[in-house]
C-alpha positions as CSV (number, residue, x, y, z in Angstrom):
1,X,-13.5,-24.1,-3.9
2,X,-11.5,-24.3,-0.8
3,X,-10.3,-21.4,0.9
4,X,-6.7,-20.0,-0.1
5,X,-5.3,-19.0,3.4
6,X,-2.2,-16.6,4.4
7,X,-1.1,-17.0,8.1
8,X,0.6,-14.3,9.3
9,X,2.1,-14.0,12.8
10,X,-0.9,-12.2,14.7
11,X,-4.0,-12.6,11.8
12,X,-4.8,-14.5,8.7
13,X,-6.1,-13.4,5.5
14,X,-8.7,-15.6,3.4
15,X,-8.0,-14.8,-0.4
16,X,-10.0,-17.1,-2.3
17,X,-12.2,-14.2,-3.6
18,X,-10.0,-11.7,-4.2
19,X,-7.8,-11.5,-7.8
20,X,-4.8,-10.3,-5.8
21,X,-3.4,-12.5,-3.1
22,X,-0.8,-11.8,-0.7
23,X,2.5,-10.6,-2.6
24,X,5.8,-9.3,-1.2
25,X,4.6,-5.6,-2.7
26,X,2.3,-5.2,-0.1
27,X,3.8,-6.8,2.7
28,X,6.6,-4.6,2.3
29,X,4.0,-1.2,2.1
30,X,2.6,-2.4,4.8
31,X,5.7,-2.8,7.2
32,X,7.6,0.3,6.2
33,X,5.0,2.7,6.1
34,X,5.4,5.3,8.2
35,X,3.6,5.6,12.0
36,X,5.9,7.5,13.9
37,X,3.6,10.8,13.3
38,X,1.2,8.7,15.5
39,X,-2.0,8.9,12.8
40,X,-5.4,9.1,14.8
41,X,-6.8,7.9,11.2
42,X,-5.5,5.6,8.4
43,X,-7.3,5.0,4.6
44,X,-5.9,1.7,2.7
45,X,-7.2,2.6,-1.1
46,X,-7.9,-0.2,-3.5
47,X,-7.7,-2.7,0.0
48,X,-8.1,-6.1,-1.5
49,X,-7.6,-8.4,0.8
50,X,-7.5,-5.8,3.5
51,X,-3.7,-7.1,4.2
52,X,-2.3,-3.4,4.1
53,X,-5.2,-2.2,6.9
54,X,-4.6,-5.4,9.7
55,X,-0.8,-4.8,9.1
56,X,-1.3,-1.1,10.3
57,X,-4.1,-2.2,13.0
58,X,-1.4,-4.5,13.8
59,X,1.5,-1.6,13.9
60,X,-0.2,1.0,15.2
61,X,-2.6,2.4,17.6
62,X,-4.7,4.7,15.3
63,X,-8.5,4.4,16.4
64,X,-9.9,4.7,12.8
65,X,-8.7,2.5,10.0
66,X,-10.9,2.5,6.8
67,X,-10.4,0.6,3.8
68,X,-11.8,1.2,0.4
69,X,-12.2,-1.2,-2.0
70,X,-14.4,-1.3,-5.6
71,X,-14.6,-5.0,-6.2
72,X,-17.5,-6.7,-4.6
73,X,-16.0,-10.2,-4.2
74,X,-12.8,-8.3,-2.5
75,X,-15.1,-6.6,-0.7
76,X,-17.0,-8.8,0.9
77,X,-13.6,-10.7,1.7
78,X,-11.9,-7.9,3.4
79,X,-14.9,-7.4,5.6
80,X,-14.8,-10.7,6.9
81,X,-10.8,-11.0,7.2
82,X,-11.5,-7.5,9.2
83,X,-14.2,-9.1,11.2
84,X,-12.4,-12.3,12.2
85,X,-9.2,-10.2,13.0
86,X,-8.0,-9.2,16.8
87,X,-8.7,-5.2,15.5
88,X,-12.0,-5.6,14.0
89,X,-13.5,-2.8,16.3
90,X,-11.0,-0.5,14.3
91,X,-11.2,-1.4,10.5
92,X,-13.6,-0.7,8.4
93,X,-14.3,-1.7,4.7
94,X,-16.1,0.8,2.0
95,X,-17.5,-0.6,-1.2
96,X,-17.4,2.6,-3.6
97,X,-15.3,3.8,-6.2
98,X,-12.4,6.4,-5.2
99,X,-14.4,9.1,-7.0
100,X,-17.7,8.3,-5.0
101,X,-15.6,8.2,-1.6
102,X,-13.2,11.4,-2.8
103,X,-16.2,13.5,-2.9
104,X,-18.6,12.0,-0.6
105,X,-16.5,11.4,2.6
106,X,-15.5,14.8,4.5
107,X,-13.2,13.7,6.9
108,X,-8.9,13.7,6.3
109,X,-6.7,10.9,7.0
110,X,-3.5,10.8,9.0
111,X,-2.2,8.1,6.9
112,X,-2.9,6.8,3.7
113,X,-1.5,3.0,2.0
114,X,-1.6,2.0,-1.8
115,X,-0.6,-0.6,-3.4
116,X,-2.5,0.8,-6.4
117,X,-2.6,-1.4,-10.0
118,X,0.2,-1.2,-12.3
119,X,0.4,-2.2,-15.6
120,X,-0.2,-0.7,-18.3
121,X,-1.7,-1.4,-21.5
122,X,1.5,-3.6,-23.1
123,X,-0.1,-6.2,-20.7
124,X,-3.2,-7.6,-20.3
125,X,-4.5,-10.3,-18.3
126,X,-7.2,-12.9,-19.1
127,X,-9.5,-12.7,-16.0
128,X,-10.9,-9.3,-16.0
129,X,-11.4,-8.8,-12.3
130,X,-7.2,-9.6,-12.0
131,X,-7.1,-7.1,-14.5
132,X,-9.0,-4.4,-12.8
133,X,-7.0,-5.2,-9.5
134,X,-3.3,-4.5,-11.2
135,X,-4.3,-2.1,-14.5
136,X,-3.1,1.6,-13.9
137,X,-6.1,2.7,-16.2
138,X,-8.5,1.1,-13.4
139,X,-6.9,3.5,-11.2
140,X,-4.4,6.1,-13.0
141,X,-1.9,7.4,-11.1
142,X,-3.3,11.0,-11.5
143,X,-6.6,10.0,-10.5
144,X,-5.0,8.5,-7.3
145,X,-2.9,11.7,-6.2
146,X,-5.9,14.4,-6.8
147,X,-7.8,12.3,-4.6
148,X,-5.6,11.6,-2.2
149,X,-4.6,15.5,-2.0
150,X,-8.2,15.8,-1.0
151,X,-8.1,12.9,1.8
152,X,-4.7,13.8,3.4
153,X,-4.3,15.9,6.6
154,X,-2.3,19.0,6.2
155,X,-0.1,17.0,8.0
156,X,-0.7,13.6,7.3
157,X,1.7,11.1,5.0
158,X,0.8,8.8,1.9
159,X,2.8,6.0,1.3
160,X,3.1,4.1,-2.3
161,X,4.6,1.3,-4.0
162,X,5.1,1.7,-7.4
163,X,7.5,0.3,-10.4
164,X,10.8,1.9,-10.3
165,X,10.2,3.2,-13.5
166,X,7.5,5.1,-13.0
167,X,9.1,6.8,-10.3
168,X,9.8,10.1,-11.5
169,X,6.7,10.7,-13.8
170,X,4.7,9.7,-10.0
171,X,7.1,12.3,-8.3
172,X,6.2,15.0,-10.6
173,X,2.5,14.3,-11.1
174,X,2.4,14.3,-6.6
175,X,4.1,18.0,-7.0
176,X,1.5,19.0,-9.1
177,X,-1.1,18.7,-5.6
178,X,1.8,19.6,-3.8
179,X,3.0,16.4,-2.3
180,X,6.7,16.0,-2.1
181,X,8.7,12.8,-1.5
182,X,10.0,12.2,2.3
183,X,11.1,8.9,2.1
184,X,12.1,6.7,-0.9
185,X,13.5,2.8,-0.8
186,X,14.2,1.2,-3.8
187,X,13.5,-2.9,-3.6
188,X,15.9,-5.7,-5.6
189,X,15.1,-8.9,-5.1
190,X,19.0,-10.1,-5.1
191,X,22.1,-8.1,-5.4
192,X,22.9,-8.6,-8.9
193,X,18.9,-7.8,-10.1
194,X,17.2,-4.4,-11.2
195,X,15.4,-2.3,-8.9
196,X,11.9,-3.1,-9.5
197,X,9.5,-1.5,-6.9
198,X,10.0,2.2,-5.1
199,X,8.4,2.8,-2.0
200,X,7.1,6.3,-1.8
201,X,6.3,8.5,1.0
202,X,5.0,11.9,0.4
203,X,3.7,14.7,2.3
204,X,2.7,18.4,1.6
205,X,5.9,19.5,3.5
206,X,8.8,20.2,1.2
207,X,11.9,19.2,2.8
208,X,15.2,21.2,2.8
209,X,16.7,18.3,0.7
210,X,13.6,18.7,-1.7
211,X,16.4,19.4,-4.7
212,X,18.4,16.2,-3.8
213,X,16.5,13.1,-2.6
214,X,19.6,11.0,-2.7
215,X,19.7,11.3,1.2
216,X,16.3,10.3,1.2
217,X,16.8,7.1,-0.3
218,X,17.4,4.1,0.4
219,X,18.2,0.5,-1.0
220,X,16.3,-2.9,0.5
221,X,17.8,-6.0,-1.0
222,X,15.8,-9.0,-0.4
223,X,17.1,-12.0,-0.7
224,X,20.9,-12.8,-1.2
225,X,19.9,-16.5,-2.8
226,X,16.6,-18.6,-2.9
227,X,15.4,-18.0,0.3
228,X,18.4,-16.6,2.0
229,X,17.1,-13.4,3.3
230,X,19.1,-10.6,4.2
231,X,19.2,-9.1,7.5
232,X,17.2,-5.7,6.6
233,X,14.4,-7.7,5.1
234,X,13.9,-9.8,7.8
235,X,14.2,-7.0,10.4
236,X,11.6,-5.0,8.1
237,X,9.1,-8.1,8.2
238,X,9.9,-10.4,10.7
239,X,6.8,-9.0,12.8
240,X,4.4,-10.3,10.3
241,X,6.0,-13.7,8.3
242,X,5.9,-16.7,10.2
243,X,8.6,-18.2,9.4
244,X,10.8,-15.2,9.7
């Protein structure tokens, strides 16, 4: 089988092994999460192709960037797409579950990525190792937030992306640990469509706006016709896409 290849500006990712390739979803995790808190450490759970980990290693200067990812096939891929990248002194690649790693591993990250599976059980997909990669019940959302509760600074930030619609069930279930939303931004792919993804950023530091996240939120619009990007998408990503 040849080799599927994603060039991006400053690495490229091989995806022939993994049941997830590049998607928009990521890309857009992986541009607008948040390094402005200057994270010493950075966890990527359920890595995949390790796209979410080289964007940060690109982004960033944080000396510790692990990746965890179940999947042997994915695994082995994001090792070598780590190894073959200009940061591979810095990333690092785990092959355990999130359990095994939650409870084994001692030290707390500054930031932690997701782009965490997402369909539930009114859809299931033919090849089981896509449907490991994208079914919440391989990783359900509450699973996700207890452990990531445990792996988070006191100060660190977790970033998500999610469907919109389970936006507010995620919100409350993070409350429950006591993570609270900083930063939200809703993603339609043209003006006229439905918000389909949220971006999520949460922290154990309530805000004074915790009541009313409307200020909080924002709107990313991506495309105002068949590949006629608008001006904030490209601004977000134009870093990473080629052709951008």
């Amino acid at each position: 089988m040849p080799k599927s290849t994603f060039n991006f500006k400053q690495f490229s990712i091989d995806q022939d092994r993994c049941a997830m390739k590049i998607g928009t979803d990521g890309v857009l995790l992986g541009a607008w999460a948040s390094i402005g808190h200057n994270p010493f450490s950075i966890l990527d759970i359920g890595a995949g192709t390790g796209v979410l980990s080289l964007m940060l290693a690109q982004r960033s200067a944080s000396e510790i960037i692990d990746a965890l990812e179940i999947d042997s096939d994915a695994y082995e891929q994001c090792v070598d797409n780590f190894e073959q990248s200009p940061w591979g002194d810095r990333l690092f690649c785990y092959h355990a579950s999130l359990d095994e790693f939650a409870d084994e591993i001692e030290d707390q990250y500054d930031l932690i990525v997701c782009n965490p599976p997402f369909y539930s059980d009114d859809y299931k997909a033919e090849n089981k190792q896509r449907a490991m990669a994208r079914f919440q019940d391989a990783m359900p959302f509450g699973h996700l937030i207890e452990s990531v509760s445990k792996l988070l600074s006191e100060s660190g930030i977790f970033s998500v992306v999610i469907p919109k619609k389970e936006e507010a069930d995620f919100i409350i279930l993070a409350a429950k640990f006591n993570l609270f939303p900083k930063r939200i931004l809703h993603v339609k792919g043209t003006p006229t469509s439905e918000i389909k993804r949220s971006l999520l950023e949460f922290s154990f530091r309530k805000t004074e706006n915790e009541q009313n996240l409307s200020s909080e939120t924002s709107q990313l619009i991506i495309e105002t016709s068949r590949h006629q990007y608008t001006e904030d998408y490209i601004k977000l990503t134009q870093d990473f896409y080629l052709k951008m």
